[in-house]
KEKOLSE-64907 format. One record per residue: x, y, z of N, C-alpha, C, O in turn. Coordinates in steps of 0.2 Angstrom, whole numbers, plus 5000, padded with zeros to 4 digits. Each point is the difference from the previous one (the first is absolute). Layout:
// KEKOLSE-64907
<npx=X	npy=Y	npz=Z	capx=X	capy=Y	capz=Z	cpx=X	cpy=Y	cpz=Z	opx=X	opy=Y	opz=Z>
...
//
This chain:
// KEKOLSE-64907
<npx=5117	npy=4818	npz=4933	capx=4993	capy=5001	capz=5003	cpx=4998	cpy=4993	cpz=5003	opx=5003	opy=4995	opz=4998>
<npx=4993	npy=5005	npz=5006	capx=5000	capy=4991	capz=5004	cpx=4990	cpy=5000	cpz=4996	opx=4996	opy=5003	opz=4998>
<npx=5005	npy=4989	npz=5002	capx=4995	capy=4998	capz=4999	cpx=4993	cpy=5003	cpz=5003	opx=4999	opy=5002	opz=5006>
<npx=4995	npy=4998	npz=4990	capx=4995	capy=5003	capz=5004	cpx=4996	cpy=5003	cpz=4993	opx=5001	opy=5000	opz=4995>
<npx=4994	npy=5003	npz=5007	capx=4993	capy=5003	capz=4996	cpx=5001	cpy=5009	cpz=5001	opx=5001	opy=5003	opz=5005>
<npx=4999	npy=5000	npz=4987	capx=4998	capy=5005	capz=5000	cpx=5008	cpy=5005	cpz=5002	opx=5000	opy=5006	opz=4999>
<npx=5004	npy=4990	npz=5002	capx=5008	capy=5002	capz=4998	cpx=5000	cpy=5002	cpz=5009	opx=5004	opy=5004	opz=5001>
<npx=4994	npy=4994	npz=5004	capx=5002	capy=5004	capz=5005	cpx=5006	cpy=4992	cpz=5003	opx=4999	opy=4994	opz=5000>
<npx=5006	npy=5009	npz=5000	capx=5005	capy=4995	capz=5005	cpx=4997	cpy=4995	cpz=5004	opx=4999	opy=5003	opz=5006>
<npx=5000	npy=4991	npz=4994	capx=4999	capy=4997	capz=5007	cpx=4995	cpy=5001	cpz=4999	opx=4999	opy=5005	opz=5003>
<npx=4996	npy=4994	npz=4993	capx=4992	capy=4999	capz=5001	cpx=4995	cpy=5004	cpz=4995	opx=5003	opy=5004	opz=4996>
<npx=4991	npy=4996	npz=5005	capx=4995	capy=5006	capz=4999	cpx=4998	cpy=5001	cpz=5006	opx=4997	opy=4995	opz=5003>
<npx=5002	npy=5011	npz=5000	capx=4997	capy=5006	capz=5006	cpx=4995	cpy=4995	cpz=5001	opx=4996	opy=4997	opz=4996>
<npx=5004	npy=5001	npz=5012	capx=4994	capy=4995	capz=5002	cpx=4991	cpy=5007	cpz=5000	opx=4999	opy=5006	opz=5000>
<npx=4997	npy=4988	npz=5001	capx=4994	capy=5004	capz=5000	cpx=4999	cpy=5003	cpz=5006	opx=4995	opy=5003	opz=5001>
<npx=5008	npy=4997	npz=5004	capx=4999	capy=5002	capz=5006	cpx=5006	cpy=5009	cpz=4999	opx=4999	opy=5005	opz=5003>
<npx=5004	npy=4994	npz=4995	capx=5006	capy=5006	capz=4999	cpx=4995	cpy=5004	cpz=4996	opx=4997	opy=5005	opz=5002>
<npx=5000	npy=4992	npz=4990	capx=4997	capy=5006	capz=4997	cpx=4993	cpy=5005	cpz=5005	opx=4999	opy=5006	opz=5001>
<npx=4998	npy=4988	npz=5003	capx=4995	capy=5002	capz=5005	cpx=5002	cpy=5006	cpz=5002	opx=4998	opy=5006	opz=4999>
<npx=5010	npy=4990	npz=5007	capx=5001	capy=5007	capz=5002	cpx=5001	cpy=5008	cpz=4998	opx=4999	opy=5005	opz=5003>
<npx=5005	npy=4992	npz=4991	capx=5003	capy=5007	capz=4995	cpx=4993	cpy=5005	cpz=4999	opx=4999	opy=5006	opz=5001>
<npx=4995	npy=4989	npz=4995	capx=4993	capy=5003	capz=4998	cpx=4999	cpy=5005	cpz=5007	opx=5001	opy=5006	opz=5000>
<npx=4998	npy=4992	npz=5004	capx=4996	capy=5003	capz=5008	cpx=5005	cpy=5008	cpz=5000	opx=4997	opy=5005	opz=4999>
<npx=5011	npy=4992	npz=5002	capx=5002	capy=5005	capz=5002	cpx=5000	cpy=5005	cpz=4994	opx=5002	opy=5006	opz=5002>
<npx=4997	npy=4994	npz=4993	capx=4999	capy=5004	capz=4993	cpx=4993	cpy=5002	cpz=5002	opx=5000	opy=5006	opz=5001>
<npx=4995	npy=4992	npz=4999	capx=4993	capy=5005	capz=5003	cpx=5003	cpy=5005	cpz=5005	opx=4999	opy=5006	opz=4999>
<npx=5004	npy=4990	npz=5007	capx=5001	capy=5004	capz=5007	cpx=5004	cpy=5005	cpz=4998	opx=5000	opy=5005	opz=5004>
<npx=5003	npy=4995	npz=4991	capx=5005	capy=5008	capz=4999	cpx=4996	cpy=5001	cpz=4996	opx=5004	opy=5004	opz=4996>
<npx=4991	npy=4996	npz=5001	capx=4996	capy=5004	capz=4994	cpx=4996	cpy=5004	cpz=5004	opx=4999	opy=5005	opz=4998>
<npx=4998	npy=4993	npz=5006	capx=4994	capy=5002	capz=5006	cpx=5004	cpy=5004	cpz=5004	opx=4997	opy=5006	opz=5002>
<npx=5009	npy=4992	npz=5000	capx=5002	capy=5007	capz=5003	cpx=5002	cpy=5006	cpz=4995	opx=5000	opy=5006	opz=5001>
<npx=5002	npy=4992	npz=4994	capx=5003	capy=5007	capz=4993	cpx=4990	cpy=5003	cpz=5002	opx=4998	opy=5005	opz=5002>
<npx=5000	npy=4991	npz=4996	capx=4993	capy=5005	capz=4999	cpx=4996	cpy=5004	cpz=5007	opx=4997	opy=5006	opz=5000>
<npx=5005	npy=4988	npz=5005	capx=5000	capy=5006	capz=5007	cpx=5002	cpy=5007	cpz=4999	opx=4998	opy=5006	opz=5001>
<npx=5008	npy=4992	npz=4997	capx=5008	capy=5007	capz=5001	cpx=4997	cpy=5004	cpz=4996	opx=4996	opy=5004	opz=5002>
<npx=5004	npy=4996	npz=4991	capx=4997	capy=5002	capz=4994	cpx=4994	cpy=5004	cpz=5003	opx=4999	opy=5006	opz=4998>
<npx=4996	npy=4991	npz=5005	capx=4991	capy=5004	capz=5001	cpx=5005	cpy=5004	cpz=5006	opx=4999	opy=5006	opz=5000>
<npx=5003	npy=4993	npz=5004	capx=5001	capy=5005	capz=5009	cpx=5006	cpy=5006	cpz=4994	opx=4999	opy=5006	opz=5002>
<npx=5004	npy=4994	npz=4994	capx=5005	capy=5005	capz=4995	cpx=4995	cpy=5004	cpz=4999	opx=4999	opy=5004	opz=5003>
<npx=4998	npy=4992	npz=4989	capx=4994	capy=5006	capz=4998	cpx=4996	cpy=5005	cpz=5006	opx=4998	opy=5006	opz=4999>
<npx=5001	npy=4991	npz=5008	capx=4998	capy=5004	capz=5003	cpx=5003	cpy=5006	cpz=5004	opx=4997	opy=5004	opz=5003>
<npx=5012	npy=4996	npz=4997	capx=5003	capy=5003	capz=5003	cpx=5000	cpy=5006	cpz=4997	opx=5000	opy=4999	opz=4994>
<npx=5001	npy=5009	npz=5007	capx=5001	capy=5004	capz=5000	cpx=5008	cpy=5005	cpz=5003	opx=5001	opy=4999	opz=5006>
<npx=5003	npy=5004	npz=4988	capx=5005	capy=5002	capz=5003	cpx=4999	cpy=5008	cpz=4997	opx=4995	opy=5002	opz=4996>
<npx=5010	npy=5003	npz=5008	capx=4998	capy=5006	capz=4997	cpx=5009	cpy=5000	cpz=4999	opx=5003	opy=4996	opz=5003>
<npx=5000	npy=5008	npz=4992	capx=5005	capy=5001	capz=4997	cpx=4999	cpy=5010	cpz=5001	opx=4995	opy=5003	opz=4997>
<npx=5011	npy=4999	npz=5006	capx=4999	capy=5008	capz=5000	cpx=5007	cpy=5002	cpz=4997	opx=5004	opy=4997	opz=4998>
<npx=4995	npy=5013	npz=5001	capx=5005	capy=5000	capz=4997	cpx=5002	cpy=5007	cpz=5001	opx=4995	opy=5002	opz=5003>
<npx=5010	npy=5003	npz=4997	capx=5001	capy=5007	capz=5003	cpx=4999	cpy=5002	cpz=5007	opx=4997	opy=5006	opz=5002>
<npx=5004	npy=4988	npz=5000	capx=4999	capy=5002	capz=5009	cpx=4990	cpy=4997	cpz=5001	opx=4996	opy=5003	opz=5004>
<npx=5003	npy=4992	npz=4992	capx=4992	capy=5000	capz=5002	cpx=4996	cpy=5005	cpz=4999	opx=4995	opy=5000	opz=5003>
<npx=5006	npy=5005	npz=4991	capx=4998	capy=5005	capz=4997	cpx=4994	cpy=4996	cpz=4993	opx=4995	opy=5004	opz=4998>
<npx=5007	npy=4991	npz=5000	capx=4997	capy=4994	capz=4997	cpx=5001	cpy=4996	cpz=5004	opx=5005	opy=4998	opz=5004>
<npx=4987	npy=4998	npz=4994	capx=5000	capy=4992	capz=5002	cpx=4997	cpy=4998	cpz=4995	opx=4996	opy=5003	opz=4997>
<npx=5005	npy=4989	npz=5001	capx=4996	capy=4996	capz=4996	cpx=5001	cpy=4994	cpz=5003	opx=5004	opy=4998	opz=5003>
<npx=4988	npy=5000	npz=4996	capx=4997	capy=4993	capz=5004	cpx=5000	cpy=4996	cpz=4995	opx=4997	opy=5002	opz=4995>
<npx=5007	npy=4990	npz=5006	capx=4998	capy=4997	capz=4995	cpx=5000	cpy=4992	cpz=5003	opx=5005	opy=4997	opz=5002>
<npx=4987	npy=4999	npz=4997	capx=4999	capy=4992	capz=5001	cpx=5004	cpy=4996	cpz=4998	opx=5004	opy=5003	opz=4997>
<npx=4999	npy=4990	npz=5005	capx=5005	capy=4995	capz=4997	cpx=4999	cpy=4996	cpz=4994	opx=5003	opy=4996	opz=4998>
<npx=4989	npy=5007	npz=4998	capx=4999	capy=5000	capz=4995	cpx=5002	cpy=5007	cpz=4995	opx=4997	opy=5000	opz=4995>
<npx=5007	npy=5005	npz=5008	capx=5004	capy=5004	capz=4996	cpx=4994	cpy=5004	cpz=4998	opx=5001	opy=5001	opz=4994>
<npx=4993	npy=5001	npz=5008	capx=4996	capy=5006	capz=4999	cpx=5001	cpy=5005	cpz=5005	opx=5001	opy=5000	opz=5006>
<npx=5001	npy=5006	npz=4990	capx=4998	capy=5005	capz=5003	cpx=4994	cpy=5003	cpz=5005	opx=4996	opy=5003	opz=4996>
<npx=5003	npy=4998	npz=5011	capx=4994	capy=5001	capz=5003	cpx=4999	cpy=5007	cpz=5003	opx=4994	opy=5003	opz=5000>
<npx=5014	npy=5000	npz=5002	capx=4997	capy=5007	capz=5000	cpx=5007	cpy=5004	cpz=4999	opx=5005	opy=4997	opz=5000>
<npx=4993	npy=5008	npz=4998	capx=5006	capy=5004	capz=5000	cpx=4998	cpy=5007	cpz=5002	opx=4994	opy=5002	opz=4999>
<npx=5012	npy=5002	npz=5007	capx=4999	capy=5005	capz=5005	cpx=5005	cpy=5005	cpz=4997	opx=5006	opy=4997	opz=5000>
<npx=4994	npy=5009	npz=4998	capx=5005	capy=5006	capz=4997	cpx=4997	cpy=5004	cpz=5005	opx=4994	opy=5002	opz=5001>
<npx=5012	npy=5000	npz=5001	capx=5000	capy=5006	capz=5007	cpx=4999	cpy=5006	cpz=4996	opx=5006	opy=5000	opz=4997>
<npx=4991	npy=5004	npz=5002	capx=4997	capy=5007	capz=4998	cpx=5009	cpy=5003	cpz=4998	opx=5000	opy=5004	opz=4995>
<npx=5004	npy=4996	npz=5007	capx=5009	capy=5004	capz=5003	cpx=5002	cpy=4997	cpz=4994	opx=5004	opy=5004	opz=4996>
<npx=4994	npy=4989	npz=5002	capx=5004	capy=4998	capz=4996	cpx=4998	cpy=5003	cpz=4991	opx=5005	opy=4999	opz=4996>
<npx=4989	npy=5004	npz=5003	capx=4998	capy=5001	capz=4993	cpx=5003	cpy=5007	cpz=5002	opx=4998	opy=5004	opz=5005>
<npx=5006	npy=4996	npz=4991	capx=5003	capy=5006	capz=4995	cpx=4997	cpy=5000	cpz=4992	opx=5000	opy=4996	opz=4995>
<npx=4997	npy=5011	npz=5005	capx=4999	capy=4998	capz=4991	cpx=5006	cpy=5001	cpz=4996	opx=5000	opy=4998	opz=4994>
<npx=5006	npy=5004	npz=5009	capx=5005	capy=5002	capz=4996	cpx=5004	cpy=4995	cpz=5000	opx=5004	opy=5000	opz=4995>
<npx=4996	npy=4995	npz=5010	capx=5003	capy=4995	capz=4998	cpx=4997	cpy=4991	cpz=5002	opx=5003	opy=4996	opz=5004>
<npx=4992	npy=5005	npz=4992	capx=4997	capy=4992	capz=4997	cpx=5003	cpy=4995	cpz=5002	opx=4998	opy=4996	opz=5004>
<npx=5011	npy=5003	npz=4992	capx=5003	capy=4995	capz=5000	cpx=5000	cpy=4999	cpz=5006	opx=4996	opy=4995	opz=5001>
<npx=5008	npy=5006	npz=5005	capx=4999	capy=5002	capz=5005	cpx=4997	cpy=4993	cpz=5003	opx=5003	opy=4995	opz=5002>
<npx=4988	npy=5008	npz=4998	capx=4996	capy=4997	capz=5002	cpx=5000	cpy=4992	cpz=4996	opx=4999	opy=4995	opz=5004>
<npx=5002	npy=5005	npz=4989	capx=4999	capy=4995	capz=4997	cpx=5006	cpy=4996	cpz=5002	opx=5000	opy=4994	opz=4998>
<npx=5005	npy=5009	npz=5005	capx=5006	capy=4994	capz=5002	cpx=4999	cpy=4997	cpz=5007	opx=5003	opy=4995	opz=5001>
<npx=4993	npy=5008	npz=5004	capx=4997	capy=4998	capz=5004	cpx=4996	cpy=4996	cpz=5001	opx=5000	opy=4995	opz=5004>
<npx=4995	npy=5007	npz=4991	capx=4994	capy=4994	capz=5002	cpx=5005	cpy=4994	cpz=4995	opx=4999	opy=4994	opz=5001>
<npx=5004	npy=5006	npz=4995	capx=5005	capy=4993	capz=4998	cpx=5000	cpy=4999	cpz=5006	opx=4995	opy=4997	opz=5003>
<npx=5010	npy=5005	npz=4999	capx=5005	capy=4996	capz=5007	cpx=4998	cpy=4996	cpz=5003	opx=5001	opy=4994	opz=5002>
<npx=4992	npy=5014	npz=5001	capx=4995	capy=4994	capz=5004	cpx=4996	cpy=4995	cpz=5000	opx=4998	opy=4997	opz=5005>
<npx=5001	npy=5001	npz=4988	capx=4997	capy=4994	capz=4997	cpx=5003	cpy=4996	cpz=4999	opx=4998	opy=4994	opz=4999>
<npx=5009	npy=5007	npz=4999	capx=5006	capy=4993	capz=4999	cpx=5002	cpy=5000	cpz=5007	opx=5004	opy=4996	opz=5001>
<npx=4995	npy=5007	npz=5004	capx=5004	capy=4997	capz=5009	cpx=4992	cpy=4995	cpz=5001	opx=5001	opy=4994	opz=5002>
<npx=4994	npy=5008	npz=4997	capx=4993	capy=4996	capz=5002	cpx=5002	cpy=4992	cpz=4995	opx=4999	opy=4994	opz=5002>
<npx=5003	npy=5007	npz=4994	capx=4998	capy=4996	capz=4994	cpx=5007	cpy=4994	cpz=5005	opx=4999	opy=4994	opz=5000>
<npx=5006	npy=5010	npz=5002	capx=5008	capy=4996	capz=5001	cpx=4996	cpy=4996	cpz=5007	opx=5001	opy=4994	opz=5002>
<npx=4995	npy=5011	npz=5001	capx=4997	capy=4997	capz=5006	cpx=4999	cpy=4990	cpz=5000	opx=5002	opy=4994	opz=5002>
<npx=4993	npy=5009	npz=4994	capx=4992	capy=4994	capz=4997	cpx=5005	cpy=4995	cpz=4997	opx=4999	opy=4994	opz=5001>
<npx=5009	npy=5008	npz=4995	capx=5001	capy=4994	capz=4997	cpx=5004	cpy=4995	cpz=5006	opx=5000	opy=4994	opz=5000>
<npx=5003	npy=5011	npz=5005	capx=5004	capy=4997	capz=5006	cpx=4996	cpy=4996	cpz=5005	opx=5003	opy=4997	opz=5004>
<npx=4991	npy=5003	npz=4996	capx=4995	capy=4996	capz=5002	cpx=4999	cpy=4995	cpz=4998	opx=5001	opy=4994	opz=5003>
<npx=4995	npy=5008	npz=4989	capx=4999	capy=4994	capz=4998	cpx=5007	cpy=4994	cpz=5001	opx=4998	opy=4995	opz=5001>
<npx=5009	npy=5007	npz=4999	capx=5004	capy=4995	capz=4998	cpx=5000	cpy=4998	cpz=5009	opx=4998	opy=4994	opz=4999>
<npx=5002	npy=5007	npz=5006	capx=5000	capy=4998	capz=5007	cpx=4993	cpy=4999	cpz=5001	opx=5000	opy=4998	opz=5006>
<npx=4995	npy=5002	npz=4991	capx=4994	capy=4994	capz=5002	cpx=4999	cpy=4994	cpz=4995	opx=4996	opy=4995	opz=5001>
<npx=5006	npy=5006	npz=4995	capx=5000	capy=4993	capz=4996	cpx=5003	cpy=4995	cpz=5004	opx=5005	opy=5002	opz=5004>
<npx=4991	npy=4990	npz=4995	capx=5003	capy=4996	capz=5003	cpx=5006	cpy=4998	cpz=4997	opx=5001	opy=5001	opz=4994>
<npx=5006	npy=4996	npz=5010	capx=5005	capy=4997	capz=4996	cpx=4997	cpy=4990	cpz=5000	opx=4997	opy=4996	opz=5003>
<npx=5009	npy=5005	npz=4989	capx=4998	capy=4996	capz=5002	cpx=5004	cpy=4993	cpz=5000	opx=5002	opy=4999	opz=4994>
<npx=4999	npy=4996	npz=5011	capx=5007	capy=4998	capz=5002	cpx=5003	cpy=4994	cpz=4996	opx=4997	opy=4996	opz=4997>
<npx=5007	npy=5004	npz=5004	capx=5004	capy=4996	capz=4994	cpx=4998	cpy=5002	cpz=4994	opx=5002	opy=4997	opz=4995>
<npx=4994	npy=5009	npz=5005	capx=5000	capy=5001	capz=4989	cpx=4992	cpy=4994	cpz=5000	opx=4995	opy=4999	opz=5003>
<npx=5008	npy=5000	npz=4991	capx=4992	capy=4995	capz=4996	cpx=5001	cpy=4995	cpz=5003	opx=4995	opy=4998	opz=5003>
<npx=5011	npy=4997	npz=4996	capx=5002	capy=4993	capz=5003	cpx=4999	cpy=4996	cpz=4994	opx=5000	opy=4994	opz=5000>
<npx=4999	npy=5009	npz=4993	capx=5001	capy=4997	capz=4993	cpx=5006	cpy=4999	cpz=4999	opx=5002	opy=4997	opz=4994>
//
């Protein structure tokens, strides 16, 4: 290890590098919180048995509406229905999480620690 302060190789990190690291840590924090508020406002709907079900769900993973086409309730078979509105809810739910992963910022080079 080469001489210097605080174990880093060849020196300790000048005040002008931490400056810049600080700034550039706000600037992706600020956009995580941009991406983050414009998500919770998106809305995806997730369908299921041909669009016979639908479930609407926020990028905050609420549920907002859910639509069952009259054709789809059988009283004789519930399960049916119940395996339906899953599906529908977990295709919405696979939506919101595919999003969220493609609007977060990256971020380059990693930490740079």
């Amino acid at each position: 290890m080469g001489k210097g302060r605080g174990g880093f190789p060849g020196g300790a990190m000048g005040g002008a590098n931490m400056a810049n690291l600080m700034k550039q840590a706000q600037r992706m924090q600020r956009q995580m919180e941009e991406a983050q508020a414009k998500l919770e406002e998106t809305e995806v709907t997730g369908t299921a048995g041909g669009g016979v079900v639908e479930v609407t769900v926020t990028g905050a993973k609420e549920i907002t509406k859910v639509h069952i086409d009259p054709e789809a309730v059988d009283p004789d078979d519930v399960e049916m229905l119940e395996d339906l509105v899953m599906a529908a809810t977990n295709e919405a739910l696979h939506k919101i999480d595919e999003i969220t992963a493609a609007s977060m910022p990256k971020m380059p080079g990693g930490l740079g620690f």
